[in-house]
N, C-alpha and C positions, 0 to 999 in steps of 0.2 A: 504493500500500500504506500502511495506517495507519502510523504510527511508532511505537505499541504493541504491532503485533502481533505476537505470538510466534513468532520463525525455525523454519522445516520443521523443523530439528533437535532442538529442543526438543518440537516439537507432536508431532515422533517419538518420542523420549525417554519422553513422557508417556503412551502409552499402549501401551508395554511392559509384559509381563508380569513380575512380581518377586513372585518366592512361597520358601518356606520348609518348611521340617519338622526341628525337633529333637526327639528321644527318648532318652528315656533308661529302661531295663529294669535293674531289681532281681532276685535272686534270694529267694525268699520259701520260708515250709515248704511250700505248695501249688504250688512252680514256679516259675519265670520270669514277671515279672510287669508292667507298664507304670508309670515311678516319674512320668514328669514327658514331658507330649507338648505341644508347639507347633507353631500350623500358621500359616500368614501364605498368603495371596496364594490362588492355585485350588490349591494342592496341599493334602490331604489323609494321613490314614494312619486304613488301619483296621486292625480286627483276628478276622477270622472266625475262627476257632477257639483262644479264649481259653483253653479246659477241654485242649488238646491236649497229655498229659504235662506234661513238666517245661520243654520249650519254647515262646516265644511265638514267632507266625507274626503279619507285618505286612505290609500288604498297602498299597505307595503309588499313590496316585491323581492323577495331574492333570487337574481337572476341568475345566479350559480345552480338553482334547481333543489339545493338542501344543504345539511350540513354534517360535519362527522369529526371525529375527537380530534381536536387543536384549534378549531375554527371557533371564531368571535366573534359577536355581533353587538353591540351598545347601540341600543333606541332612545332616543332622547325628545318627548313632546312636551311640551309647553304650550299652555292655554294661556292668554291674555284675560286683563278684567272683561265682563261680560260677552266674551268668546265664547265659539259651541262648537266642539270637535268629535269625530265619531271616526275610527282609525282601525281596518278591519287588513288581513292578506289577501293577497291574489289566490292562493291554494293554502289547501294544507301544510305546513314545515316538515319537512320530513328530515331526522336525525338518525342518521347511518350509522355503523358500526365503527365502535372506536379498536385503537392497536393499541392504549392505555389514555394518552391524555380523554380530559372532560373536553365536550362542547361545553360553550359558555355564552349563554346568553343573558345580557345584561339591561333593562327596562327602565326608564327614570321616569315617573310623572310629575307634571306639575302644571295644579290649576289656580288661575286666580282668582279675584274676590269679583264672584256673580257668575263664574266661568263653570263649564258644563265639558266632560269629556267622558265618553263610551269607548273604552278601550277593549273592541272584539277582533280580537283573532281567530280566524277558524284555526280547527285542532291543528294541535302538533302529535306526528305519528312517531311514534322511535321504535328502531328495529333491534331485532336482536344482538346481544354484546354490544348495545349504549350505553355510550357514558354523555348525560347532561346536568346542567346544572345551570341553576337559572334564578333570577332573581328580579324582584321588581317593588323599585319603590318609588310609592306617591306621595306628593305633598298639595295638600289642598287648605288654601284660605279657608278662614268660618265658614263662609258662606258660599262656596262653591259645592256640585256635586260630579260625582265618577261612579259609572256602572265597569265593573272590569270582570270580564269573564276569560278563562282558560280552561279549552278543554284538552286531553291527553288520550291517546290511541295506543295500546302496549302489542304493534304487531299488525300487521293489515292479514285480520282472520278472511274478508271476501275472496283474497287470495290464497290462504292457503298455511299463509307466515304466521308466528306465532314466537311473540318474544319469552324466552326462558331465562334468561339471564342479562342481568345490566347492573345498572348504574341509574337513579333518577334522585336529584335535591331538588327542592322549589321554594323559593324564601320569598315572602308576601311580607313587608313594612308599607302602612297606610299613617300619616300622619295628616292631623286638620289643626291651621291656628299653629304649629309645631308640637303639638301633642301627641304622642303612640295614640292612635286610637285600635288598630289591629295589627296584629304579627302573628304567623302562622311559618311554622317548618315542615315541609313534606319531604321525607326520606326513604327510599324504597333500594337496596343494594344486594347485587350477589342472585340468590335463586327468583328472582320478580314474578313468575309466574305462580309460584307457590304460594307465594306472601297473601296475592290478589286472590286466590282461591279461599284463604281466611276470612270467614265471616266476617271476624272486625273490620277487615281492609276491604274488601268489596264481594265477596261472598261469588268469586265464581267470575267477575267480570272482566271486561277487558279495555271498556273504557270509561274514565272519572271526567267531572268537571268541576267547577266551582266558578260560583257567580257572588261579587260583590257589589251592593248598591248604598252607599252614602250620599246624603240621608235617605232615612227610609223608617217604617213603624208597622206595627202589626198591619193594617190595611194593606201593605205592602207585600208582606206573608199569607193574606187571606188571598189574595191577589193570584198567587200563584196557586195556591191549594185547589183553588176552584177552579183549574187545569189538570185538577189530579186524575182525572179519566181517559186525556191525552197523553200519559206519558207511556212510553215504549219499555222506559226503566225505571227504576227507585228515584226518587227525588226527595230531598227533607230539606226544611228551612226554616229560619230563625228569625228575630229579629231582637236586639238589643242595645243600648246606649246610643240610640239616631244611628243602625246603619244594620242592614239585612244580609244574610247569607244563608245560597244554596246549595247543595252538594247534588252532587248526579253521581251514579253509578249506572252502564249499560252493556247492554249485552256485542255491543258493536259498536264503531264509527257513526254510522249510519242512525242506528238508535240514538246515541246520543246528543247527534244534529240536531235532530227532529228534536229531542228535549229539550235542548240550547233556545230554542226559536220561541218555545213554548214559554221556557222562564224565563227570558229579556224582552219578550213582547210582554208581559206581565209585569215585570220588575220597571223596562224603558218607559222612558220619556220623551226619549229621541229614535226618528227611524231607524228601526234596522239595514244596515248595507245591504243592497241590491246582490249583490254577493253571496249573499247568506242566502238567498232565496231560488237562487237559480237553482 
């Protein structure tokens, strides 16, 4: 071997994916509007229905197609005072098979005071031998609010695949006014399939979500309940201290779509992405 040449780890390093997207939304007299947009790396943001009311719809793209261990992404939204943002993907993420390092995805929120942001992503799918790790924190004025929903696919069953083993962290930090008002750790490592087969953990299924709506109050929670004949899977939901949460558990991707639609049309305020519907 040369004595120059560059160790496996570095040669790996180097052709990792490292991509970007900061935005930032003003409120304007014609609407919510786009103040300052940066992209780095294969991610994107677009914006298909700019004329839409008084809200903009943002639509993020990874044009790399997915991601897999060493690859980075840092999203970064910011809502201005009385702006209204609704920020969904073009497809599903799909997180490939790692050779050790974690994917890393990284989520900032921030809304201002009177500012409105619906942070839906459709699912993220991870395949077997993932490793991700993810995190996402919001900061919202008193009187701002955020619906944020993520849902999770462990294996694309319509195909065939079926995740046995990984790696999955999810760390949820909600701050209002600079106070914790919620944190949550989702940890799942090593045998995933078996975990998921445990009752306490999802009793058999293959794909979870979780929906957050600050603020929000029992009417909120009624709201969805009374959907409870539409769902494909388990749905349970809460409400306490101004701000509501729901948990999905389903027997599929597919299933769990459909229940996604069902609790953010119940929970929003703001239209759902055309996206979601197709």
């Amino acid at each position: 071997m040369l004595a120059d040449a560059p160790a496996q780890s570095e040669v790996f390093a180097g052709n990792r994916a490292i991509g970007a997207i900061a935005l930032t939304v003003a409120a304007g007299a014609d609407g919510s509007r786009r103040q300052r947009v940066h992209e780095e790396g294969a991610w994107r943001v677009r914006f298909p229905n700019i004329a839409r009311g008084d809200a903009l719809e943002a639509v993020v793209v990874n044009t790399a197609g997915g991601m897999t261990g060493g690859d980075r992404c840092d999203l970064d939204m910011a809502v201005g005072p009385g702006a209204k943002l609704t920020v969904t993907t073009a497809a599903a993420e799909k997180i490939y098979r790692s050779l050790g390092p974690d994917t890393d995805i990284r989520v900032k929120l921030d809304v201002g005071s009177g500012g409105a942001l619906a942070w839906l992503p459709q699912e993220t799918i991870l395949f077997d031998r993932t490793r991700l790790r993810r995190s996402i924190d919001a900061d919202l004025a008193p009187d701002a609010s955020l619906l944020l929903a993520e849902g999770v696919v462990f294996g694309r069953s319509a195909m065939g695949e079926k995740l046995t083993r990984g790696h999955f962290f999810d760390r949820w930090q909600v701050r209002r006014g600079g106070v914790l008002i919620f944190a949550e750790s989702l940890r799942l490592h090593g045998a995933i399939a078996e975990q998921l087969d445990q009752r306490a953990v999802a009793g058999g299924a293959v794909a979870i979500a979780s929906v957050l709506k600050v603020p929000a109050d029992d009417a909120t929670v009624a709201a969805v309940r009374a959907k409870e004949s539409e769902f494909a899977g388990e749905v349970g939901v809460s409400a306490w201290n101004g701000l509501a949460l729901a948990r999905l558990v389903a027997p599929d991707g597919a299933a769990l779509h459909r229940d996604l639609i069902a609790v953010l049309s119940a929970f929003g305020n703001m239209p759902l992405p055309r996206l979601w519907l197709n």
